[in-house]
Structures are given as C-alpha cells and as structure tokens.
N, C-alpha and C positions, 0 to 999 in steps of 0.2 A: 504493500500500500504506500510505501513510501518514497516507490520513483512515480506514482500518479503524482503526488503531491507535488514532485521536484518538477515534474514535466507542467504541472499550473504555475509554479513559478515564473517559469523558463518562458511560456506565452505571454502571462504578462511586465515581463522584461520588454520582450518584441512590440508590444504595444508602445509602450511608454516612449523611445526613441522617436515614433510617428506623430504623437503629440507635438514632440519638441520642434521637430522639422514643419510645421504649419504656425507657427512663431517666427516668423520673420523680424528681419529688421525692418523692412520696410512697414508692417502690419501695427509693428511698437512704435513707430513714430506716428501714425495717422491715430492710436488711441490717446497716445500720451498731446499729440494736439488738438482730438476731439474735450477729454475730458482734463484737460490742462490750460490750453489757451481759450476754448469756446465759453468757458463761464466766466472768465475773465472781460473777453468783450462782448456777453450778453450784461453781464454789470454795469459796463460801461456806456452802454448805450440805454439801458434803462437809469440811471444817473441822469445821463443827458436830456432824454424827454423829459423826468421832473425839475430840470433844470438846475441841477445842483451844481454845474460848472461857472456859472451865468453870476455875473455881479450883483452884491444885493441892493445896488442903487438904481 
C-alpha cells in the first residue's frame, strides 16, 4: 500500500510545476497594475469630481 501512496505523491508533484509555469511575468505585472495603480487613480479622480484639489476661495 505504500508505493500507491508514493505514486499520489509523485502526481501531485507533476501538477504543481504547471501551476507555476501559467504565472508569468508578464500576467504579474498586469495584476500588480490592475490592483496596485487602478485604485490609486480611481481615488484620484473621485477626489477630483468633489473637488478636493480646487482652491477654497
């Protein structure tokens, strides 16, 4: 019973490598400027419509 178990191991080793290879670099840079840059200038621009930049005179 104990090479069934070694051989479940062993498939999911094979797995986990196919994970890593769909992590690109390019995939990490389009998340990390969705949820990195895009709430920053949705801020920004809701700032702007209530006019927080705008002189108080």
């Amino acid at each position: 019973m104990s090479s069934k178990k070694s051989k479940k191991k062993s498939t999911s080793k094979i797995i986990d490598p196919n994970l890593e290879k769909k992590a690109t670099p390019t995939t990490a840079k389009i998340v990390l400027f969705v949820f990195g840059v895009g709430p920053l200038l949705i801020m920004c621009l809701f700032l702007f419509s209530n006019g927080f930049f705008s002189s108080p005179g």
